[in-house]
N, C-alpha and C positions, 0 to 999 in steps of 0.2 A: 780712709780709702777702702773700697769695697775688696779689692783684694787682700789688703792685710788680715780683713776679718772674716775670708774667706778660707786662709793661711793657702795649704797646701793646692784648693779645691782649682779646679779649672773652669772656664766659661762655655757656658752649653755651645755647641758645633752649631756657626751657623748652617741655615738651611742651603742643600744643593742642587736644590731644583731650582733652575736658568726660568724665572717667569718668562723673559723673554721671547724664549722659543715657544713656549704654553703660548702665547698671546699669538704669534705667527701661525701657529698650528692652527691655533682655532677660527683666525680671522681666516685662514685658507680656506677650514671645510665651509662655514658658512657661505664663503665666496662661492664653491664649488656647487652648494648647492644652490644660491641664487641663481647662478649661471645654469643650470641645472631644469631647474624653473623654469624658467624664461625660456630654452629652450625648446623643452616640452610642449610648453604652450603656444609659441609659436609654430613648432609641427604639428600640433592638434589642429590649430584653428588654420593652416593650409590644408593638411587631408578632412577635416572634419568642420567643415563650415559652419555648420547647424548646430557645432554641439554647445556654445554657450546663449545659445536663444531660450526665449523662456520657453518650456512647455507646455501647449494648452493642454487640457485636460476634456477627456468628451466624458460628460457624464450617461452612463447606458439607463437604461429603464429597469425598473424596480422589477423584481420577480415577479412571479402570479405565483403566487403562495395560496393553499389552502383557506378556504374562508370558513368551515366552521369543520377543523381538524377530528374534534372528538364524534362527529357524525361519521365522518369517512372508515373513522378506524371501527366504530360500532359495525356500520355494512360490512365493512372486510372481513371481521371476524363471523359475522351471519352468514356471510358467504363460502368462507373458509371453515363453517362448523356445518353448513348443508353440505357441498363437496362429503366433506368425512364422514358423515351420517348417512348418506346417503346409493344408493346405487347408482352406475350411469356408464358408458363406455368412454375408454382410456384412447382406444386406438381399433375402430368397428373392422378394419383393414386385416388387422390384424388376431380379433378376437379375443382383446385386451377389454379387461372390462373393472370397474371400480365398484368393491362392497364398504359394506358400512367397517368400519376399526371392529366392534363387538363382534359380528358375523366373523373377519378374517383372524381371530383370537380364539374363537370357537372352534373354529376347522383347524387351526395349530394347534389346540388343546389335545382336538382330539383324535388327532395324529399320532401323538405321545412319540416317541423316541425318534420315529423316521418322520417329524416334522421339517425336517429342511434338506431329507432328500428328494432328487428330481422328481417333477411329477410323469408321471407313465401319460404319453403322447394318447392322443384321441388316435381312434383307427378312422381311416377316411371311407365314409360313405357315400363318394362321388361315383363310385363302380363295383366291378365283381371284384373281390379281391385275389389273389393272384393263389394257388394250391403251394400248401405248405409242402417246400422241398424235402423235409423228413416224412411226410406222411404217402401213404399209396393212394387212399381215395382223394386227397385233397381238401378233405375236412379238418379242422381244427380240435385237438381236445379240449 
């Protein structure tokens, strides 16, 4: 006999997990969610009639894409290398006007320290100008 030659030993503890209820529990939540399911689906498809139809698809028109890219960008950069070379008005309105990069490097140069303060206003040559309030005759030194 398996006990004699066990002598004192005892038999492993059966297990005390109820399958039972494992089996109840789990056919629940399944239930719960079939039901669940079905639900859903039948509230989609009263609020949302349309949504298990198939979808066409419109295909749109292919882009206009560049037809010979390396040409474009050669001009652009021609164009983009006259601009900076060259002279031309920014804003004639305003008396804004565009020099060449060498030219506007040269005048910073040779500015030397007081290259980035204000520049001193033009005096306007539209009229007389008005007699300087510190002076008696109204000439300027």
């Amino acid at each position: 006999m398996p006990n004699e030659k066990m002598g004192s030993r005892r038999l492993p503890q059966p297990p005390d997990v109820a399958t039972g209820i494992v089996i109840v529990a789990v056919a629940g939540f399944l239930g719960f969610v079939a039901l669940s399911m079905t639900g859903l689906f039948f509230y989609l498809r009263s609020s949302v009639p349309d949504a298990f139809r198939k979808v066409i698809e419109h295909h749109f028109p292919e882009p206009a894409l560049q037809k010979n890219p390396q040409d474009d960008l050669r001009r652009f950069e021609r164009e983009q290398r006259a601009a900076l070379s060259g002279y031309g008005w920014v804003d004639q309105s305003k008396g804004l006007v565009r020099i060449p990069i060498e030219e506007a490097m040269r005048i910073i140069a040779a500015r030397g320290g007081q290259a980035y303060d204000p520049l001193d206003q033009p005096a306007k040559t539209s009229g007389p100008s008005a007699p300087d309030p510190g002076s008696s005759d109204g000439v300027r030194p």
